[in-house]
Steps between C-alpha positions, in 0.01 A plus 500: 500500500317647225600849364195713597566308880847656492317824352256559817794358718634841358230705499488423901870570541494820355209635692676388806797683437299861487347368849630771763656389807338526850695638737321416786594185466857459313553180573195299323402670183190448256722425195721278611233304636341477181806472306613149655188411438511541078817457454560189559284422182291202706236732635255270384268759381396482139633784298119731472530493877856586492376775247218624744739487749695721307235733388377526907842622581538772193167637615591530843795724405343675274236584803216412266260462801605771653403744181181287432367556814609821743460518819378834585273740759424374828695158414828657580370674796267299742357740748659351797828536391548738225840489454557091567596464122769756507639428806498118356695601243757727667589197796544250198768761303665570822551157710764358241778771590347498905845408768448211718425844812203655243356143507537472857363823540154485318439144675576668863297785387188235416529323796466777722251726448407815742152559574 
């Protein structure tokens, strides 16, 4: 393996490592999905791939898309639901630390509904 190979091969590594967790899902995560993959060393990929890899990864955590192009106005806040974005957000911060009863709960509650 050539040395810029093993220098993408790190490139990817380290940009994995800054990767945050998800803890919706604990159990399968991003990185280590990724990380089996390159470091083995026999991705297969020649190393400017491996380097675009890279340099997709470092520009998602950087949020480069996000600054480039902002999502604002009526976006955020479609007129049949105005508050479906926040309300997004809030379930997906709350339902890792939810007890096996709040889950219960909320799926009794949408089942049922009262006219």
């Amino acid at each position: 393996m050539s040395r810029q190979a093993i220098s993408a091969q790190r490139h990817v590594l380290r940009a994995l490592t800054q990767w945050p967790k998800d803890t919706l899902r604990p159990q399968i995560q991003f990185q280590d999905v990724l990380r089996k993959r390159f470091e083995g060393g026999s991705s297969g990929l020649p190393e400017q791939d491996q380097l675009r890899q890279a340099n997709a990864l470092y520009s998602l955590l950087d949020n480069r898309y996000k600054k480039m192009y902002p999502i604002t106005g009526s976006l955020l806040r479609p007129r049949s639901k105005p508050t479906y974005f926040t309300d997004l957000v809030k379930e997906l911060e709350e339902a890792p630390t939810r007890s096996y009863l709040d889950r219960l709960w909320l799926r009794v509650k949408g089942i049922v509904r009262i006219q």
